[in-house]
C-alpha positions in Angstrom: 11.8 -14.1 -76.1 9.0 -11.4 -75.1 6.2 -12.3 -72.3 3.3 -12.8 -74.6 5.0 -15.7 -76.6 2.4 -17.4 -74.1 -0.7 -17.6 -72.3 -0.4 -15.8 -69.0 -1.2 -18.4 -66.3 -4.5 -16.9 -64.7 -6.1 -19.5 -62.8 -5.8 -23.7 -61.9 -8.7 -24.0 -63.2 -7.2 -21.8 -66.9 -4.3 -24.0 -66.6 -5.4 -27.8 -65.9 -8.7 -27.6 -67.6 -8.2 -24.7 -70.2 -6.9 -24.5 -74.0 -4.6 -22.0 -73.3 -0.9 -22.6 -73.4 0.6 -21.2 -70.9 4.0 -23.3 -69.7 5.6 -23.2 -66.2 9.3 -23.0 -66.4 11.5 -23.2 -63.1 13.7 -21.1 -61.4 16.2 -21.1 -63.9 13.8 -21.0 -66.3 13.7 -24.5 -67.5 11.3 -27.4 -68.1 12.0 -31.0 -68.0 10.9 -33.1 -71.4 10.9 -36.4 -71.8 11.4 -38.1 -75.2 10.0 -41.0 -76.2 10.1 -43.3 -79.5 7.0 -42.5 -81.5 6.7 -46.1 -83.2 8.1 -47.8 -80.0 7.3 -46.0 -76.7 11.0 -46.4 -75.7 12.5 -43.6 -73.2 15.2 -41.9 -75.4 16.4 -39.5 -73.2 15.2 -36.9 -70.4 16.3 -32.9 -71.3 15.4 -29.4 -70.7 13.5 -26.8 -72.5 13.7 -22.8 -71.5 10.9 -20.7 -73.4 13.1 -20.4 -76.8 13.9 -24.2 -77.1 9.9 -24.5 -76.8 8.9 -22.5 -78.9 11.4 -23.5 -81.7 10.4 -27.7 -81.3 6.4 -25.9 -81.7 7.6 -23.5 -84.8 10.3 -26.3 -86.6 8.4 -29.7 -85.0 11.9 -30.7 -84.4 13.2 -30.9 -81.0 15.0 -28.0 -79.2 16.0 -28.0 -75.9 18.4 -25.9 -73.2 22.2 -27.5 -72.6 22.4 -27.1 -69.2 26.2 -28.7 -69.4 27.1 -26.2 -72.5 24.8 -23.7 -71.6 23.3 -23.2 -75.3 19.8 -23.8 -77.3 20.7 -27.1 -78.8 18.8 -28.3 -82.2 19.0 -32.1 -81.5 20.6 -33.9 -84.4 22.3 -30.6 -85.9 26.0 -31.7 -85.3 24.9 -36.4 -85.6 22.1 -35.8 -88.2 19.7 -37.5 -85.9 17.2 -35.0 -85.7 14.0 -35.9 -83.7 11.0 -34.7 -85.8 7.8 -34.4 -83.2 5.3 -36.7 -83.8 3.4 -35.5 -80.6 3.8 -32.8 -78.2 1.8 -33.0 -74.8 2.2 -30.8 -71.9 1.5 -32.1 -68.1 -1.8 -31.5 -66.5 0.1 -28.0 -64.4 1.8 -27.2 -67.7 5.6 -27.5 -66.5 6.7 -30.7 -67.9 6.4 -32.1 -71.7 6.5 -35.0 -73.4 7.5 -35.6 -76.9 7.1 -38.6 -78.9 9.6 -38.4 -82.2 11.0 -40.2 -85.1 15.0 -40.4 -85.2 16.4 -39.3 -88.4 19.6 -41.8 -89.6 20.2 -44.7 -87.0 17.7 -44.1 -84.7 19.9 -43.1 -82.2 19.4 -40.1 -79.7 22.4 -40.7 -77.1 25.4 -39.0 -77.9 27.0 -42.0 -76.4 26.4 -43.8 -79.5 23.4 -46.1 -77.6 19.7 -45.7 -79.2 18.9 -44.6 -75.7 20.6 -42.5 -73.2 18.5 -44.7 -70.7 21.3 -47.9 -71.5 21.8 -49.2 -67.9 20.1 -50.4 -65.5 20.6 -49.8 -62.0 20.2 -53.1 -59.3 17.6 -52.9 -56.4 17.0 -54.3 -53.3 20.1 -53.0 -51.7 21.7 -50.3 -50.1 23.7 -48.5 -52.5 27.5 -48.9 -52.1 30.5 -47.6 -53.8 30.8 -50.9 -55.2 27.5 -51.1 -56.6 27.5 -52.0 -60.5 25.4 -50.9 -63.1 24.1 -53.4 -65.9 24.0 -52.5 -69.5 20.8 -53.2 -71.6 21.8 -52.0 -74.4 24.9 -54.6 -75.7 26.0 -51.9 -79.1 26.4 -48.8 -79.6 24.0 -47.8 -82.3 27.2 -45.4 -83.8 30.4 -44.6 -83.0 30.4 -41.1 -81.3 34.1 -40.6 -82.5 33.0 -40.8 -86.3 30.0 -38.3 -85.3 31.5 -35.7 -83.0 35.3 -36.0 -83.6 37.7 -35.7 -81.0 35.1 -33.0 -79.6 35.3 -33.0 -75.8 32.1 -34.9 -74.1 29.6 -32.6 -73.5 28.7 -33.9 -70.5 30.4 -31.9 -67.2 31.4 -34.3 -64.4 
């Protein structure tokens, strides 16, 4: 990815208040994105974009983003099918975060847990948190079955 795939960042004023796109990323070189149901509003899921996952979603208007688990660019729905096609792309007011509202190709589903979601439980409040404390599930059925999708692939997911 060369330098000038961007806007240089110049001024606040350039960046909060201009036209120019010129994205933040952090220290590792990554920006958060949060993904959002274009007909519903519903969270999907929260991920990460590095320069070339950016401008691959802008390029493709399907969603890239960064792996940080598996380390890889990762073309959402090229292993499930459930490719996100962007309906919307907006970038913060400082230009380091993004949100993306998309449709779900095939069940609609965007976890690779099988929920619709990756956002599927709840966690209680008004306590102090305690090894005992229980998440609550808002999502009662998997949307698929990640074993028919991925195979006996390990989970992607590092502990």
């Amino acid at each position: 990815m060369n330098d000038s795939t961007f806007a240089p960042r110049t001024s606040v004023e350039q960046v909060e208040e201009g036209e120019d796109l010129a994205p933040k990323f952090d220290a590792e070189g990554l920006m958060p994105v949060v993904t959002t149901d274009a007909a519903t509003g519903e969270v999907l899921m929260l991920g990460y974009m590095n320069a070339e996952a950016f401008t691959k979603t802008i390029e493709t208007g399907e969603a890239h983003y960064w792996s940080r688990s598996r380390g890889v660019l990762w073309h959402k729905g090229a292993t499930s099918g459930l490719v996100q096609k962007v309906i919307d792309l907006r970038i913060d007011d400082d230009q380091d975060a993004v949100w993306m509202a998309v449709d779900v190709a095939g069940s609609g589903a965007s976890c690779h847990v099988g929920y619709r979601s990756c956002f599927y439980r709840s966690v209680p409040t008004g306590a102090a948190p305690t090894p005992e404390l229980r998440l609550i599930y808002r999502e009662g059925e998997k949307t698929f079955d990640p074993k028919d999708v991925y195979g006996d692939a390990p989970n992607p997911t590092k502990l």
